[in-house]
C-alpha positions in Angstrom: 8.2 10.3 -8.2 9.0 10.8 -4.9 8.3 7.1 -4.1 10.7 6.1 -7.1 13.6 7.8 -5.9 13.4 6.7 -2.5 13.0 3.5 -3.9 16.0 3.3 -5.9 17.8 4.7 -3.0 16.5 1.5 -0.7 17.5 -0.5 -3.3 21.2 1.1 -3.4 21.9 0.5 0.1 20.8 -3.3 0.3 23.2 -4.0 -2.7 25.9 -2.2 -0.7 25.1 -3.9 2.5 24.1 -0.6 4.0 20.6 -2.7 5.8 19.9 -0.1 8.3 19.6 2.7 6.1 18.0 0.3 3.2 15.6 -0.2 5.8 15.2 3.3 6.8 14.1 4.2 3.5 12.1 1.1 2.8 9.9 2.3 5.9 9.5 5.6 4.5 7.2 4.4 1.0 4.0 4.5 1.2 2.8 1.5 3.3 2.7 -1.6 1.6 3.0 -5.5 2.3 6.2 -5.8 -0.5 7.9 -2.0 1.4 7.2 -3.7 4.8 8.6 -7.1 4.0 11.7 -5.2 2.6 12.0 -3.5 5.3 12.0 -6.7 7.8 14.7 -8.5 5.6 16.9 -5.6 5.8 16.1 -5.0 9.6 17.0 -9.1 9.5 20.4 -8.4 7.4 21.1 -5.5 9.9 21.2 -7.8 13.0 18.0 -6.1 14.4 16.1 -8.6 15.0 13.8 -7.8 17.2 12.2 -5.0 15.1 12.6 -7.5 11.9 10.1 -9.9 13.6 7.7 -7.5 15.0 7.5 -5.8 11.0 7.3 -9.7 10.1 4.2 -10.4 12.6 2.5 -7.3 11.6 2.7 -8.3 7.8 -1.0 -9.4 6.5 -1.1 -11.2 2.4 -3.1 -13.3 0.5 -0.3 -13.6 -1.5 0.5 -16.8 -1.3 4.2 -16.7 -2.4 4.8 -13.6 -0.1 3.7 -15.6 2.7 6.0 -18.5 2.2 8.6 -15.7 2.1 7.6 -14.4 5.3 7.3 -17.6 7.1 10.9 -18.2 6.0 12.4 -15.6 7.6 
């Protein structure tokens, strides 16, 4: 439930352009490829580039969508 909420919230502050704090609360769900890679494209958004790549190097998939996605970037 916890997760959810958090979630939502995350979700909130990228619509309102609000990327640190999206990013914030996308680091604070349980570790996960999709919460991490939020988190970087927010960092991105943000202008903090530095910590965006370094979340974006650290990322590992076999997805092979998500991959393209993070090669993007």
């Amino acid at each position: 439930m916890l997760d959810f909420n958090r979630l939502r919230g995350a979700n909130e502050a990228f619509k309102a352009s609000d990327y640190s704090k999206s990013a914030e609360e996308f680091e604070r769900l349980s570790p996960s490829v999709e919460s991490y890679y939020n988190a970087a494209v927010a960092r991105y958004k943000a202008g903090e580039y530095k910590k965006a790549v370094v979340i974006f190097a650290s990322l590992k998939t076999t997805d092979v969508s998500l991959k393209k996605n993070i090669f993007y970037n």
